[in-house]
mmCIF entry with sequence, helices, sheets and N, C-alpha, C, O atoms, coordinates in Angstrom:
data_MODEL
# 
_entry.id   MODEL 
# 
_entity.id                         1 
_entity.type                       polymer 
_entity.pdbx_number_of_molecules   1 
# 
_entity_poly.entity_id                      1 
_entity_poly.type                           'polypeptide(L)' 
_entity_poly.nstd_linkage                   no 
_entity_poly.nstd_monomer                   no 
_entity_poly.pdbx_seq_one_letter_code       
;(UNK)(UNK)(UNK)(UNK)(UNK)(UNK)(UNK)(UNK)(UNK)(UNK)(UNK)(UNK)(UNK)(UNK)(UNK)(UNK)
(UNK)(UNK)(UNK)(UNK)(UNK)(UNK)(UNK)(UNK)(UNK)(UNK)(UNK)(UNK)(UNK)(UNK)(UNK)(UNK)
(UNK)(UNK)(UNK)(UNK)(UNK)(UNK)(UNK)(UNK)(UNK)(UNK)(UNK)(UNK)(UNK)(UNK)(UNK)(UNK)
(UNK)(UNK)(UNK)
;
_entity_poly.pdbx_seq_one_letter_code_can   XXXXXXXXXXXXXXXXXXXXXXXXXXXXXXXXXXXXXXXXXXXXXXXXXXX 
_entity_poly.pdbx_strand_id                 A 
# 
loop_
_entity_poly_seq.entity_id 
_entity_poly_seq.num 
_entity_poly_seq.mon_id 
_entity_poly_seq.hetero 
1 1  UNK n 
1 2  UNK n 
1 3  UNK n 
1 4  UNK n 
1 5  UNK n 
1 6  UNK n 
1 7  UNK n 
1 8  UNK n 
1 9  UNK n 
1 10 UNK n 
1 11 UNK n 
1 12 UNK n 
1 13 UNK n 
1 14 UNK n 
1 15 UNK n 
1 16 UNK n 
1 17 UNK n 
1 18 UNK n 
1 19 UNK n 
1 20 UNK n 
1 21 UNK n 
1 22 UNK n 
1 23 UNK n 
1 24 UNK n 
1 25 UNK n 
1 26 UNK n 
1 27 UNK n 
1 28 UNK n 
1 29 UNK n 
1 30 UNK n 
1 31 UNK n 
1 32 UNK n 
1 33 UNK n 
1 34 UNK n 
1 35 UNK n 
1 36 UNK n 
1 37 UNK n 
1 38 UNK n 
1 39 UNK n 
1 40 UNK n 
1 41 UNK n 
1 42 UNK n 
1 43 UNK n 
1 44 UNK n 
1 45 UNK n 
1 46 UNK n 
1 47 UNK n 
1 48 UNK n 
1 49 UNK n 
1 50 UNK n 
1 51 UNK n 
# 
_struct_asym.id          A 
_struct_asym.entity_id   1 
# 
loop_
_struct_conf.conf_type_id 
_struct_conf.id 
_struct_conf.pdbx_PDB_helix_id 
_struct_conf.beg_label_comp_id 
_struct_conf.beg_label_asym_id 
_struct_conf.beg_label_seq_id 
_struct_conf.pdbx_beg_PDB_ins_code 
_struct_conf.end_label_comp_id 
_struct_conf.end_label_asym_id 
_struct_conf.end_label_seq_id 
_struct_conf.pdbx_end_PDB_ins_code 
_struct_conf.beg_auth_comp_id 
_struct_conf.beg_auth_asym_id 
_struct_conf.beg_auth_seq_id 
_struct_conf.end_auth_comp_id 
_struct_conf.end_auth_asym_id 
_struct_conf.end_auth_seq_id 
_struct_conf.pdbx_PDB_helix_class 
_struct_conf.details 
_struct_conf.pdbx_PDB_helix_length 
HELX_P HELX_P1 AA1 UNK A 2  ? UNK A 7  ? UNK A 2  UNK A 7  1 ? 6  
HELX_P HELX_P2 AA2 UNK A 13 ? UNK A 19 ? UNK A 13 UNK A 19 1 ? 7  
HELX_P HELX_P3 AA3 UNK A 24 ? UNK A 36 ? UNK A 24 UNK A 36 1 ? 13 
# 
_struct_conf_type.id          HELX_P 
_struct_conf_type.criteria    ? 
_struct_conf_type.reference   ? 
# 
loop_
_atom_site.group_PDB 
_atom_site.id 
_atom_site.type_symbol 
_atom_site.label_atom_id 
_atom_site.label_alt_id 
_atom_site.label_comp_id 
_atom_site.label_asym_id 
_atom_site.label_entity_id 
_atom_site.label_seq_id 
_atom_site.pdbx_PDB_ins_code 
_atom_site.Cartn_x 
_atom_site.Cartn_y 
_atom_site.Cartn_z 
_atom_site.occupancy 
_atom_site.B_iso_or_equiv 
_atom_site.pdbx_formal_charge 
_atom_site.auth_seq_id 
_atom_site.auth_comp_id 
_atom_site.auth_asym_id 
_atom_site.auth_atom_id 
_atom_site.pdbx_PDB_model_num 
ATOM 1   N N  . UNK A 1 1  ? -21.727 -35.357 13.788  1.00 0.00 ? 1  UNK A N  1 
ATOM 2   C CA . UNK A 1 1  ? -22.140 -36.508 13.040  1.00 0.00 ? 1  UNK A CA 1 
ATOM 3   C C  . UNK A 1 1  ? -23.522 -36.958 13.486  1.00 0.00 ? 1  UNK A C  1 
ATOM 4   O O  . UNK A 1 1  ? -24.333 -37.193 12.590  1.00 0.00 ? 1  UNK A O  1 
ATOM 5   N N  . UNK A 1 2  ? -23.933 -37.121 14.863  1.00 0.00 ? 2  UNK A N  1 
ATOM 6   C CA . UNK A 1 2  ? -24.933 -37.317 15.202  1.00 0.00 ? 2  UNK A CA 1 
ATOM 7   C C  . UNK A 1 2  ? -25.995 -36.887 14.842  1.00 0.00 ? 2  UNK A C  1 
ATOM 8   O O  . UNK A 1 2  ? -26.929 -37.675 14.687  1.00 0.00 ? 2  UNK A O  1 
ATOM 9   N N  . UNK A 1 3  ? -26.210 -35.073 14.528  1.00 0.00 ? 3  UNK A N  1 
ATOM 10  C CA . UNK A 1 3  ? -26.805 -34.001 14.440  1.00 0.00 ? 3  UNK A CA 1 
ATOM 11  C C  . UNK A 1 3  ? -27.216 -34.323 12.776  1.00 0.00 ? 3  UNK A C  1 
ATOM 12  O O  . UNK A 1 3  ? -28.320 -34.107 12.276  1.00 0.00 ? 3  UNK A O  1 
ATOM 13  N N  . UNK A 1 4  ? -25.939 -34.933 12.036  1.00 0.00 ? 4  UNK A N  1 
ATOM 14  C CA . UNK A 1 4  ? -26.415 -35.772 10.422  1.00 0.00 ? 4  UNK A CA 1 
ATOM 15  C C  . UNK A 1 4  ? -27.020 -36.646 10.152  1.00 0.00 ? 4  UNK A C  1 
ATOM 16  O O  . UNK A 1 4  ? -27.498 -36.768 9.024   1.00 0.00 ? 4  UNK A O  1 
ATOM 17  N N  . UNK A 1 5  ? -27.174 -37.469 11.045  1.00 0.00 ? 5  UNK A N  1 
ATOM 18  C CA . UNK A 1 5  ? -27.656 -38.875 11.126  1.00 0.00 ? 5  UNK A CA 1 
ATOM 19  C C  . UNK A 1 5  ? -28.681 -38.500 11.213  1.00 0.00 ? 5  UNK A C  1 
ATOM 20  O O  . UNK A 1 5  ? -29.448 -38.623 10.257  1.00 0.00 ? 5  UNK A O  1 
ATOM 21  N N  . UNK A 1 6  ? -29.169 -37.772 12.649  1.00 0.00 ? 6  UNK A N  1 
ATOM 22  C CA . UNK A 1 6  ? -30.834 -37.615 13.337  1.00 0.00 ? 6  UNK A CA 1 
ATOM 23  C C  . UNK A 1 6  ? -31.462 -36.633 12.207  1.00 0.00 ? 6  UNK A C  1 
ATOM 24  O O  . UNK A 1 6  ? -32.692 -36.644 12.257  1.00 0.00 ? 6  UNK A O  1 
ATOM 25  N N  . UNK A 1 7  ? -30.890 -35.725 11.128  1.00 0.00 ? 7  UNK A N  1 
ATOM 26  C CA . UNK A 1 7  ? -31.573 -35.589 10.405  1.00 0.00 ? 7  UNK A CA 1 
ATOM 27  C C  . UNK A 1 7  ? -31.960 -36.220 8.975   1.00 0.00 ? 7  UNK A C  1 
ATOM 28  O O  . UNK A 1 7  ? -32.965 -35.968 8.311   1.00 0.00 ? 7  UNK A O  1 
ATOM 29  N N  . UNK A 1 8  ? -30.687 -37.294 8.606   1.00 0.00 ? 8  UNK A N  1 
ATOM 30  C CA . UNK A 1 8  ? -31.010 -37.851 7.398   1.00 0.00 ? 8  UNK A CA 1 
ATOM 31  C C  . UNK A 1 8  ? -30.164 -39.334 7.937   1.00 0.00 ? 8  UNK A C  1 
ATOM 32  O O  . UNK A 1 8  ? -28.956 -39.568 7.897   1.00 0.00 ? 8  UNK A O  1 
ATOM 33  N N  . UNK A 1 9  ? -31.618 -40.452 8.587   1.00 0.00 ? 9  UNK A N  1 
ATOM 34  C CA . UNK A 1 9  ? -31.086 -41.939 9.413   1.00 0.00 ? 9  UNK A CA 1 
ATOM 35  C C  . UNK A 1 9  ? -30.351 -42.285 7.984   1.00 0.00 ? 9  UNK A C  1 
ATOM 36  O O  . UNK A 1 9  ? -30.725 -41.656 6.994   1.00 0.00 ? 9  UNK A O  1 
ATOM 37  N N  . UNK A 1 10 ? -29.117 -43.459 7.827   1.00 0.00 ? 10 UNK A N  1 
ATOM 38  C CA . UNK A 1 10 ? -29.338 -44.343 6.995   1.00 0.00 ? 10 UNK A CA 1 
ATOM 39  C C  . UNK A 1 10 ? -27.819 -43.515 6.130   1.00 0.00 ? 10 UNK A C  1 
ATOM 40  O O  . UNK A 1 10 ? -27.481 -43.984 5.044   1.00 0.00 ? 10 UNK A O  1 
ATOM 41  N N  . UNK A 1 11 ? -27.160 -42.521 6.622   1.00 0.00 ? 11 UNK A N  1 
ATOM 42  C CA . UNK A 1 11 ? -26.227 -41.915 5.479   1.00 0.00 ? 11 UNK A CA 1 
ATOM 43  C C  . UNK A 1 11 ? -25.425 -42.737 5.138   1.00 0.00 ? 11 UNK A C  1 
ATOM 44  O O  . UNK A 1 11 ? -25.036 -43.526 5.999   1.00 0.00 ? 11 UNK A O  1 
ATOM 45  N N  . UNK A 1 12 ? -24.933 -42.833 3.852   1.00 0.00 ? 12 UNK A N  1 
ATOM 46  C CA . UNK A 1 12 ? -23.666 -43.776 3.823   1.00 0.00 ? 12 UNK A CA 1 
ATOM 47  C C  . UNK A 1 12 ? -22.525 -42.776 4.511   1.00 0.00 ? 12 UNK A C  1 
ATOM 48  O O  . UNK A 1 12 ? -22.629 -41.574 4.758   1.00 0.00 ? 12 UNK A O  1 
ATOM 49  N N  . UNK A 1 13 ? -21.421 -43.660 4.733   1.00 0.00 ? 13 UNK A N  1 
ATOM 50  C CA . UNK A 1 13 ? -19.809 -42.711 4.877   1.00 0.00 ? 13 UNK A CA 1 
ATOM 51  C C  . UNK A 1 13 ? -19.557 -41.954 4.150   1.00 0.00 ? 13 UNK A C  1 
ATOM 52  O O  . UNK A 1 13 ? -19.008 -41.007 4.712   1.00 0.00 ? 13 UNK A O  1 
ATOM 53  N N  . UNK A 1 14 ? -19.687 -41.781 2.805   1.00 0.00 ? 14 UNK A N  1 
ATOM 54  C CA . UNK A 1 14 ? -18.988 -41.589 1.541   1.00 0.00 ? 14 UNK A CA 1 
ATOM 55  C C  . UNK A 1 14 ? -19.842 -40.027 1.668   1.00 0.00 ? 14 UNK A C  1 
ATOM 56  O O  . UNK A 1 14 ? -19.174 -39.085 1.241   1.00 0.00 ? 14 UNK A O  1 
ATOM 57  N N  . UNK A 1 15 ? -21.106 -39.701 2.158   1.00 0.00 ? 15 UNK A N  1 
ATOM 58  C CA . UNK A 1 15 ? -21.967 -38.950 1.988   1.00 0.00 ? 15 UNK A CA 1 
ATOM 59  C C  . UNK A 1 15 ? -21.930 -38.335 3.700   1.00 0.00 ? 15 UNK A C  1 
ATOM 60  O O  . UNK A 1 15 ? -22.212 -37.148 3.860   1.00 0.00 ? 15 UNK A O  1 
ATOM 61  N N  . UNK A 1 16 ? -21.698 -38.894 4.501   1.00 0.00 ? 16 UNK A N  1 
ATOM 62  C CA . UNK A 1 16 ? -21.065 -37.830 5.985   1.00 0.00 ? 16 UNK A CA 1 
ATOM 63  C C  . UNK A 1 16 ? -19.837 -37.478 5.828   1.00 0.00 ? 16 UNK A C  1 
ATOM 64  O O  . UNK A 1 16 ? -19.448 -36.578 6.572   1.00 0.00 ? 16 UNK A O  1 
ATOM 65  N N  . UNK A 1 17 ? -18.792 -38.099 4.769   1.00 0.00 ? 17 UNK A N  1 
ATOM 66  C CA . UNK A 1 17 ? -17.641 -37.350 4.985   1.00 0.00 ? 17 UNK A CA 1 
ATOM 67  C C  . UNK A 1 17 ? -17.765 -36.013 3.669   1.00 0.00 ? 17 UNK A C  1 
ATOM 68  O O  . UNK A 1 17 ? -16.831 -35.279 3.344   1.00 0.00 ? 17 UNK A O  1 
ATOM 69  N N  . UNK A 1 18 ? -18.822 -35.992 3.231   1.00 0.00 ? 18 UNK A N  1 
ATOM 70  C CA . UNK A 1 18 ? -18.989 -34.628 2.135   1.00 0.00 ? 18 UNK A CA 1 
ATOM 71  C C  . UNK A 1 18 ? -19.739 -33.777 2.864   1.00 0.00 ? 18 UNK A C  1 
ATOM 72  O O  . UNK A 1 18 ? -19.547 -32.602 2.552   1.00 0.00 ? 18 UNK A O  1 
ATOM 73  N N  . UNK A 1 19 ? -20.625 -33.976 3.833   1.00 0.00 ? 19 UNK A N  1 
ATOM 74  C CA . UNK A 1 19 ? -21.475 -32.780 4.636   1.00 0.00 ? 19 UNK A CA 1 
ATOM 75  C C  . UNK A 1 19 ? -20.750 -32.863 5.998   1.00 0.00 ? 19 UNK A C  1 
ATOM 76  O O  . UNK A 1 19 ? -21.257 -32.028 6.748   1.00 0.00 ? 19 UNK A O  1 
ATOM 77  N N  . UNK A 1 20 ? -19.732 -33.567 6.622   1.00 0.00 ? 20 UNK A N  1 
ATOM 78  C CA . UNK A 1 20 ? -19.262 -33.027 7.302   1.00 0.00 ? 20 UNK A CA 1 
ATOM 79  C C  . UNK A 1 20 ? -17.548 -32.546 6.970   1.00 0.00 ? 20 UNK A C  1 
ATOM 80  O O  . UNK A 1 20 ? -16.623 -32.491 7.780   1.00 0.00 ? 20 UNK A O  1 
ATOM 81  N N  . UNK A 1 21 ? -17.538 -32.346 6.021   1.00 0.00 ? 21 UNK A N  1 
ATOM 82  C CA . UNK A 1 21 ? -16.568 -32.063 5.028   1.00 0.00 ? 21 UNK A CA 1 
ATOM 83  C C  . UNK A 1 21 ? -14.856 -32.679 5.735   1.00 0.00 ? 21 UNK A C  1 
ATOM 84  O O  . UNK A 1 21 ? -13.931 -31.868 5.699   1.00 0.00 ? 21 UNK A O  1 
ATOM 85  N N  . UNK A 1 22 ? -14.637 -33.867 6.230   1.00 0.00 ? 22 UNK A N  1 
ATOM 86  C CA . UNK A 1 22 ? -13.811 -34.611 6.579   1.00 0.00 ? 22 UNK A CA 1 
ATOM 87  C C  . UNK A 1 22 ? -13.852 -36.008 5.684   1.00 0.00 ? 22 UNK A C  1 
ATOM 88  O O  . UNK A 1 22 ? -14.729 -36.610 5.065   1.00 0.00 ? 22 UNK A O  1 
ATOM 89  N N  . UNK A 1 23 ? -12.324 -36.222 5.965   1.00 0.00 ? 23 UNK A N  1 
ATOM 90  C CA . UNK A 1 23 ? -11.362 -37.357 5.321   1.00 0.00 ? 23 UNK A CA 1 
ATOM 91  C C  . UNK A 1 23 ? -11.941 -38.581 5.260   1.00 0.00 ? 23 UNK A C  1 
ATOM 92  O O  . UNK A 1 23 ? -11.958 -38.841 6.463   1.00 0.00 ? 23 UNK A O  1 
ATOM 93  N N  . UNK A 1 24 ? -12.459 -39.579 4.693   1.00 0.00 ? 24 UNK A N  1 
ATOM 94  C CA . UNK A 1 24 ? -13.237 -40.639 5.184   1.00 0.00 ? 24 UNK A CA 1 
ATOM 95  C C  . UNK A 1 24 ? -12.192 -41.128 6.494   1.00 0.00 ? 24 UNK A C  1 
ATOM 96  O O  . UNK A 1 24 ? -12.596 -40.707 7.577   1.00 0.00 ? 24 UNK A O  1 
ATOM 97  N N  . UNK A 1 25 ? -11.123 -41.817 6.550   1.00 0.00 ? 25 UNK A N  1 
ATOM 98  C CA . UNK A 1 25 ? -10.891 -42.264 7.457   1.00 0.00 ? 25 UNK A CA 1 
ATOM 99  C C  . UNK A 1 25 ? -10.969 -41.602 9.348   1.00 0.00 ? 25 UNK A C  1 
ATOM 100 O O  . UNK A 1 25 ? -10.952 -42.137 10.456  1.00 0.00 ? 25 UNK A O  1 
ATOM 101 N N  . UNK A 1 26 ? -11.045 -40.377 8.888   1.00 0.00 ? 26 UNK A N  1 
ATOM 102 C CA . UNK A 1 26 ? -11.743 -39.712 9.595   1.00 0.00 ? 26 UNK A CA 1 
ATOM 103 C C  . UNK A 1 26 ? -13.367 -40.143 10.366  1.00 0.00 ? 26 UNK A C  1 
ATOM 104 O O  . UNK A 1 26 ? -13.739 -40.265 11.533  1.00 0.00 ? 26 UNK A O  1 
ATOM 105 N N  . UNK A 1 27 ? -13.983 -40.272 9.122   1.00 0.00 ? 27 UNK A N  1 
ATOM 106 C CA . UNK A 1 27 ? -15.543 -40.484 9.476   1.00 0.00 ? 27 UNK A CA 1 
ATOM 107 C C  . UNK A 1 27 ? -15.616 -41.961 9.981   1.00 0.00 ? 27 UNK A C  1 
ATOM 108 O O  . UNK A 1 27 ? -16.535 -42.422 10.658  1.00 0.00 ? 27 UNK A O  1 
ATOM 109 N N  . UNK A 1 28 ? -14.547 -42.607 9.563   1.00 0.00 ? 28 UNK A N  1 
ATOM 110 C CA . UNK A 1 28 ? -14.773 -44.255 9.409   1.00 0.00 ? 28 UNK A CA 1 
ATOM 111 C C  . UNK A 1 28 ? -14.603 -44.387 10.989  1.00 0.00 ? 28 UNK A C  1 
ATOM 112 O O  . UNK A 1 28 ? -15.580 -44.934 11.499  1.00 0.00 ? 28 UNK A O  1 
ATOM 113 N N  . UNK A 1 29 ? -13.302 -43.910 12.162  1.00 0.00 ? 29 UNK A N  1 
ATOM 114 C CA . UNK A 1 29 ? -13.049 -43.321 13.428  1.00 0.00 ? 29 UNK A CA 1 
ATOM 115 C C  . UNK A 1 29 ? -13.900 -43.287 13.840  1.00 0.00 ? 29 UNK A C  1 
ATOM 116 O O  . UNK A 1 29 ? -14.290 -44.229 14.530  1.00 0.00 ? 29 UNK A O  1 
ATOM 117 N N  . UNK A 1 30 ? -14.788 -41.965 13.597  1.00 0.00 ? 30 UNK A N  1 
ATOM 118 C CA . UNK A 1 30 ? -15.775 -41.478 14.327  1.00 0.00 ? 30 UNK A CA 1 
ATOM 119 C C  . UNK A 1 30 ? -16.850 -42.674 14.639  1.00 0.00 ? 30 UNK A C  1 
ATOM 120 O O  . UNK A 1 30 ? -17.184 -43.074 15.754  1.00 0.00 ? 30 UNK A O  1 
ATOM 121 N N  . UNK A 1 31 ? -17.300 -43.137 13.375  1.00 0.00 ? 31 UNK A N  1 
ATOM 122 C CA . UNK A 1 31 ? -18.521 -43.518 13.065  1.00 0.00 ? 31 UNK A CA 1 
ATOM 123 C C  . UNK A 1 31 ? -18.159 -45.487 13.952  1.00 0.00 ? 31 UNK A C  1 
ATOM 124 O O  . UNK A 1 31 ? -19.058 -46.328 13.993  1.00 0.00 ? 31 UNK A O  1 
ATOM 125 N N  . UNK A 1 32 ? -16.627 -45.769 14.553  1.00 0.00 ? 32 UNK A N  1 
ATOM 126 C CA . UNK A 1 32 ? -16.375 -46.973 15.129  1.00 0.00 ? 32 UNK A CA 1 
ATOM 127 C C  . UNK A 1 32 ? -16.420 -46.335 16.540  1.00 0.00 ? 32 UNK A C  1 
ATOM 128 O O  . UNK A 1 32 ? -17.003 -47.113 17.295  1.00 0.00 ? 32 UNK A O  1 
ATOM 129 N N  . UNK A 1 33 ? -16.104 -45.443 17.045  1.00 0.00 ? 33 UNK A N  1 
ATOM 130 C CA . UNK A 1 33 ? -16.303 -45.142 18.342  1.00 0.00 ? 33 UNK A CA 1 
ATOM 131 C C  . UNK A 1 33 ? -18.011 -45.062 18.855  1.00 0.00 ? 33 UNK A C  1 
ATOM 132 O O  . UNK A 1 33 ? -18.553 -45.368 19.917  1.00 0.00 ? 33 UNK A O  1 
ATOM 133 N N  . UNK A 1 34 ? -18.532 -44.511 17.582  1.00 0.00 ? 34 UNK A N  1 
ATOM 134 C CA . UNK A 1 34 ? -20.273 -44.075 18.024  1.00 0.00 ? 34 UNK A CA 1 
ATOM 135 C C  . UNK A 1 34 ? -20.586 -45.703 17.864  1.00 0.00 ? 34 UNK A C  1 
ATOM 136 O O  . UNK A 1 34 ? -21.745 -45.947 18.199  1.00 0.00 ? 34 UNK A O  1 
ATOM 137 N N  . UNK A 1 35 ? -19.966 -46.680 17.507  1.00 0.00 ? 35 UNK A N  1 
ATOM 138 C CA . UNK A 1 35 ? -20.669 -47.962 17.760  1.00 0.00 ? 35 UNK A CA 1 
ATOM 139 C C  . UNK A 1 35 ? -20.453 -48.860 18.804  1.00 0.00 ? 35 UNK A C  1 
ATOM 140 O O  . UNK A 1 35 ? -21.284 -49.644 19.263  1.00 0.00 ? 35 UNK A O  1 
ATOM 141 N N  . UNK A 1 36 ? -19.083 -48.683 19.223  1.00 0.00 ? 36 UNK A N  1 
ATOM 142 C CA . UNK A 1 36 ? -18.596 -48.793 20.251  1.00 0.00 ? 36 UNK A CA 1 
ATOM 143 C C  . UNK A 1 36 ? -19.558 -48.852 21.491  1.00 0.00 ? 36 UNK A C  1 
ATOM 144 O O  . UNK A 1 36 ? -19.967 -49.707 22.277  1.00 0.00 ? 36 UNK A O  1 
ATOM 145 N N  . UNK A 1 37 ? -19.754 -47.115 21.197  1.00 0.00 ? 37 UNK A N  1 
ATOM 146 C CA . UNK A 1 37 ? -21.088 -47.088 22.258  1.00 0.00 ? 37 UNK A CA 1 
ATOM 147 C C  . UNK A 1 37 ? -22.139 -47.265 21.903  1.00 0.00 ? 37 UNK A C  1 
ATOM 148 O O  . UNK A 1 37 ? -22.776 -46.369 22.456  1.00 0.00 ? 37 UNK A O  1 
ATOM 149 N N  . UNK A 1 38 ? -22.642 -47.697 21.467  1.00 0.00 ? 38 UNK A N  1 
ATOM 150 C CA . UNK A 1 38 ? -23.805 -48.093 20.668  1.00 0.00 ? 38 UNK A CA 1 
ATOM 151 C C  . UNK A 1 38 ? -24.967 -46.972 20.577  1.00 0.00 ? 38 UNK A C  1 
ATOM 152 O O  . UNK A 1 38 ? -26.145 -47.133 20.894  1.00 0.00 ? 38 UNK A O  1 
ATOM 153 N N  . UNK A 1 39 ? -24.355 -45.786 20.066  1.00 0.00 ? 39 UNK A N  1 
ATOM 154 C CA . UNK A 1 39 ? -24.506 -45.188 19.428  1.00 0.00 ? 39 UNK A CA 1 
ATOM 155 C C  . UNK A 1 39 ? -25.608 -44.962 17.917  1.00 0.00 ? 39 UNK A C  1 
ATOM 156 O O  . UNK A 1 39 ? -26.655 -44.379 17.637  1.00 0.00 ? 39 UNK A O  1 
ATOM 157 N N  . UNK A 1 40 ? -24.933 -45.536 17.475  1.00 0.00 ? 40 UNK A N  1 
ATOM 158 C CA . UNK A 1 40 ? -24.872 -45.976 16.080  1.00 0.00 ? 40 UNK A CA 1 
ATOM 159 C C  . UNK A 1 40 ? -24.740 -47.545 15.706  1.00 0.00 ? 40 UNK A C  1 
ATOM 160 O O  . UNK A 1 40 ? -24.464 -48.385 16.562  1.00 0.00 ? 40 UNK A O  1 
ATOM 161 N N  . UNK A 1 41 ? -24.987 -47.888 14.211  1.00 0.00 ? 41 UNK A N  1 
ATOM 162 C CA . UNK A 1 41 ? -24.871 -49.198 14.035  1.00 0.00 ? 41 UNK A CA 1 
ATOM 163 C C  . UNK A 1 41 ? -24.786 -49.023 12.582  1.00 0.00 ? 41 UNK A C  1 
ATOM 164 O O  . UNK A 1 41 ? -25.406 -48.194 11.916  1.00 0.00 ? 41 UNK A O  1 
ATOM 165 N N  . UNK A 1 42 ? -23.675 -50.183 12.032  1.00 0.00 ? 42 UNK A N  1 
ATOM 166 C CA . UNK A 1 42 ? -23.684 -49.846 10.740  1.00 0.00 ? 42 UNK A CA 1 
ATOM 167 C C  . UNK A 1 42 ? -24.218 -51.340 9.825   1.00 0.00 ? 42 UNK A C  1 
ATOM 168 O O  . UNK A 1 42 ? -24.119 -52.490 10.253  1.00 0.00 ? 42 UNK A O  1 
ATOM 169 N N  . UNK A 1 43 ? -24.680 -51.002 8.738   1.00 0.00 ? 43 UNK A N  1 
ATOM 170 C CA . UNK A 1 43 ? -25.404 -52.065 8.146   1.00 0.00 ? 43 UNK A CA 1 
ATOM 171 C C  . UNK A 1 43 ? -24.818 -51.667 6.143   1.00 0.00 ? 43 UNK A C  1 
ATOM 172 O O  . UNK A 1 43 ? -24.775 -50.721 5.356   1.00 0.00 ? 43 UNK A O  1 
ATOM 173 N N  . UNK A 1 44 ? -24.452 -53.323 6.218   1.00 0.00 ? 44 UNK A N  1 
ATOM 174 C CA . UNK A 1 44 ? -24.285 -52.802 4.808   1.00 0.00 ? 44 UNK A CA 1 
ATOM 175 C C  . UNK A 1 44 ? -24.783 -53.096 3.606   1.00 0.00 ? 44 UNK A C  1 
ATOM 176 O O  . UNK A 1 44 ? -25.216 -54.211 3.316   1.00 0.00 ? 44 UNK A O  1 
ATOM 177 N N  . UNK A 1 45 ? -24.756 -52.229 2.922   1.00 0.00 ? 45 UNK A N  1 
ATOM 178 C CA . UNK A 1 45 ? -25.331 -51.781 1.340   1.00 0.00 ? 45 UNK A CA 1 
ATOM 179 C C  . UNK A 1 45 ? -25.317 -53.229 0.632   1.00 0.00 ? 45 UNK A C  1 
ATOM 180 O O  . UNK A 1 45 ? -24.295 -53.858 0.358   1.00 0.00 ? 45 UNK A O  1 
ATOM 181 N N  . UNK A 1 46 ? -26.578 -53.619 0.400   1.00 0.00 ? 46 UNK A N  1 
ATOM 182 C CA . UNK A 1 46 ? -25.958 -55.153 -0.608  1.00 0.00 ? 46 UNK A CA 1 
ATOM 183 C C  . UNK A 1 46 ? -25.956 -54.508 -2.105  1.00 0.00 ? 46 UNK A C  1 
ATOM 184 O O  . UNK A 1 46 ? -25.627 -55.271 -3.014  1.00 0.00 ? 46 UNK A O  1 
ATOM 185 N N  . UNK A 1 47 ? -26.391 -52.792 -2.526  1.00 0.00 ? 47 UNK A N  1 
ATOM 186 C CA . UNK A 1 47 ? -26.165 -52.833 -3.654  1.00 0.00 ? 47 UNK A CA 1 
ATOM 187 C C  . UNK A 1 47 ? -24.622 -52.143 -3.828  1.00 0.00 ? 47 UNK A C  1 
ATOM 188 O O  . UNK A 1 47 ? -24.107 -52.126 -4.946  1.00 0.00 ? 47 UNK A O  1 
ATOM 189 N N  . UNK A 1 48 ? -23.845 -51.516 -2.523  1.00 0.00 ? 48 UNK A N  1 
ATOM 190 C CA . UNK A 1 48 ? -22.404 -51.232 -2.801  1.00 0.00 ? 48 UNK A CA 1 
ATOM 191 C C  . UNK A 1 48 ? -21.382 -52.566 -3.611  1.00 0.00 ? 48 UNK A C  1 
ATOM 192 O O  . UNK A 1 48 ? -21.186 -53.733 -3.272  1.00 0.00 ? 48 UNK A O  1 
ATOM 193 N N  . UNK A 1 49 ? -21.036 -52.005 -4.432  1.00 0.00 ? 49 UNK A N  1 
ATOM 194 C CA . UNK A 1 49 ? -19.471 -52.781 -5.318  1.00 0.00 ? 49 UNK A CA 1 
ATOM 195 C C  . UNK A 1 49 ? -20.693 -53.493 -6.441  1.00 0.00 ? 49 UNK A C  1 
ATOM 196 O O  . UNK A 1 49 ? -20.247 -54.194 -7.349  1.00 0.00 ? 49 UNK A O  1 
ATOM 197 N N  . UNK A 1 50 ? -21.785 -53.346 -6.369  1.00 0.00 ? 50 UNK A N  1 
ATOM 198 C CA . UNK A 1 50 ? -22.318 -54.360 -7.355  1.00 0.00 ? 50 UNK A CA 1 
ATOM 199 C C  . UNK A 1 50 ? -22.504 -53.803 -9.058  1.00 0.00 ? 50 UNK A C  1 
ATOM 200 O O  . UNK A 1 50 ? -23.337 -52.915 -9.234  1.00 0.00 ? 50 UNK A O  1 
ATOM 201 N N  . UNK A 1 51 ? -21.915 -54.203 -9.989  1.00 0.00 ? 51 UNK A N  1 
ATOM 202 C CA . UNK A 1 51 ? -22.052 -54.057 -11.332 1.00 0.00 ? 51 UNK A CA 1 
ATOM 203 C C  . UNK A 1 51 ? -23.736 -54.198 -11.559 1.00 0.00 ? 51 UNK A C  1 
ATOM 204 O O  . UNK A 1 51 ? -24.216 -54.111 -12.689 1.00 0.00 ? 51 UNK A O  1 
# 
C-alpha cells in the first residue's frame, strides 16, 4: 500500500482496493493501522456523496 501511495499521494480507498486488488474492508484495516502510526493520514473528499 505504501509503495501505491508514494507513487500516486492522495488515492482514494475505492481506487487502492482495485490496484491492490483487495476487499475494501480490507484496505479500510490497512489504511487505520498506517494511521495509527502515522503513517498515513486520511482526509476527506468534500466532493464524495455529493449530487
Amino acid at each position: 500500500m505504501l509503495c501505491k501511495l508514494w507513487r500516486k499521494d492522495g488515492l482514494p480507498q475505492i481506487q487502492l482496493c482495485e490496484r491492490l486488488n483487495c476487499e475494501p474492508p480490507t484496505v479500510s484495516n490497512m489504511v487505520k493501522a498506517l494511521e495509527q502510526k502515522g503513517l498515513v493520514y486520511r482526509q476527506r473528499n468534500e466532493e464524495d456523496g455529493q449530487s
